[in-house]
C-alpha positions in Angstrom: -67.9 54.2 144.9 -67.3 57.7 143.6 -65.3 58.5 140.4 -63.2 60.5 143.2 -62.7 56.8 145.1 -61.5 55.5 141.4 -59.3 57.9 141.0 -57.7 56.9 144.4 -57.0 53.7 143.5 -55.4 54.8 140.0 -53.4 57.5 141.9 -51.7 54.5 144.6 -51.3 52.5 141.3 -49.5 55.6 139.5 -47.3 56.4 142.8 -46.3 52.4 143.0 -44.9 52.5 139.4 -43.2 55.8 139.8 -41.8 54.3 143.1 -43.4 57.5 144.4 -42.7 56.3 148.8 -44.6 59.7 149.6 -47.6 58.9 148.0 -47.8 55.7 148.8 -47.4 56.4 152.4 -49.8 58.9 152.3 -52.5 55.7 150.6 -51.2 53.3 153.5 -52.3 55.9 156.5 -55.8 54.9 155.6 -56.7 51.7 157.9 -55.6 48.8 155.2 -55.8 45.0 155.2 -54.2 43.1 153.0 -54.8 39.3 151.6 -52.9 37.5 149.3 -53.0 33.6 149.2 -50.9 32.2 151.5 -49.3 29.3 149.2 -47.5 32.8 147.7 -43.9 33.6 149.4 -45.3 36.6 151.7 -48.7 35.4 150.9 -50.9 36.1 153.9 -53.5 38.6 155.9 -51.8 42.0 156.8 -53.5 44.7 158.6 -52.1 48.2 159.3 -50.5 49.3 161.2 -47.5 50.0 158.7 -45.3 47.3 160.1 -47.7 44.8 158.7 -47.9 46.1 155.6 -43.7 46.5 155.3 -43.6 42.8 156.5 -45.6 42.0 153.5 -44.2 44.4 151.1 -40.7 42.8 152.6 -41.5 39.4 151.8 -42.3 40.2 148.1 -39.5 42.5 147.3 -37.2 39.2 149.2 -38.7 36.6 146.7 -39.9 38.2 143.0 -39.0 41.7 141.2 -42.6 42.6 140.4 -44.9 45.0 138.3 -48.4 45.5 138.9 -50.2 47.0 134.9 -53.4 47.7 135.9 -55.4 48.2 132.4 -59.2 48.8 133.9 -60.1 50.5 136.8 -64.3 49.3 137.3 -66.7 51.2 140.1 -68.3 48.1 141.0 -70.4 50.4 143.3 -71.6 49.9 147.2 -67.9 51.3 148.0 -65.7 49.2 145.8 -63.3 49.9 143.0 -61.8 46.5 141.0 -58.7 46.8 139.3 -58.1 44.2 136.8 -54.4 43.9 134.8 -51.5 41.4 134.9 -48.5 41.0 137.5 -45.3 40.8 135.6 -41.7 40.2 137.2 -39.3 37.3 137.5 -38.3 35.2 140.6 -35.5 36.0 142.5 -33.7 32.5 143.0 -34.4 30.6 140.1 -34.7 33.8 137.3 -38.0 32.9 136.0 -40.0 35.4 134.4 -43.9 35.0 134.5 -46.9 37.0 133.8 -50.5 36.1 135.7 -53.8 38.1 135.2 -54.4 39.9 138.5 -57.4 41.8 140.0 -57.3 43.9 142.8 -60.5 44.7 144.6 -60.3 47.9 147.0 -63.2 48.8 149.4 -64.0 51.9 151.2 -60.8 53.5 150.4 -61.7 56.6 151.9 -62.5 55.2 155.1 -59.8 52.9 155.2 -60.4 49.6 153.4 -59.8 45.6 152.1 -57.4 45.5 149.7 -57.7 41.9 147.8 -55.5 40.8 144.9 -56.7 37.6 142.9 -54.1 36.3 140.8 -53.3 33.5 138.7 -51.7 31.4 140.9 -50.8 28.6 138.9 -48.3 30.8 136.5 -46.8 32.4 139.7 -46.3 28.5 141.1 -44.7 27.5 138.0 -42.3 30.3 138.2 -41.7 29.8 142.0 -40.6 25.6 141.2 -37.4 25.0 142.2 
């Protein structure tokens, strides 16, 4: 993946925290899927069109406040960039804060793309405990 590719991924990053909507429309027009586990509240497969990705986007807003911090952006090559960070925030109905290591993998952004999060489930579960 081109540094141009990188620099996409750090852009939608960049919009997100800024709560920049425009630009992060303008990321979603590409064809995007979606996956995050699906023992996560909104966790699941989500393909554009943009009512998939609002129905996920809905589901997490519901359940946590959240922050994405990516601190690396790596060009893993044959059309991927990785985005490797933390997810901070805190859980809507029981108030618990957590923090989880989280990398993003996005491929073929410019052609639309996969967009994978891996986090550290467990600290999100603990959080999540009634």
């Amino acid at each position: 993946m081109s540094r141009d590719n990188t620099a996409v991924v750090r852009n939608f990053f960049e919009a997100f925290e800024w709560g920049d909507s425009q630009a992060v429309v303008a990321f979603l027009q590409l064809e995007v899927e979606v996956y995050e586990s699906e023992r996560l509240p909104g966790g699941g497969r989500y393909r554009w069109p943009a009512a998939g990705i609002a129905a996920f986007l809905g589901k997490l807003v519901r359940t946590v406040e959240v922050e994405v911090h990516p601190d690396e952006f790596i060009d893993a090559g044959a059309g991927h960039v990785v985005a490797v960070g933390y997810t901070r925030g805190k859980v809507r109905e029981t108030g618990r804060a957590f923090k989880a290591r989280r990398a993003r993998l996005d491929a073929e952004e410019r052609q639309g793309g996969k967009v994978r999060a891996y986090v550290d489930t467990p600290k999100l579960f603990e959080a999540l405990e009634p």
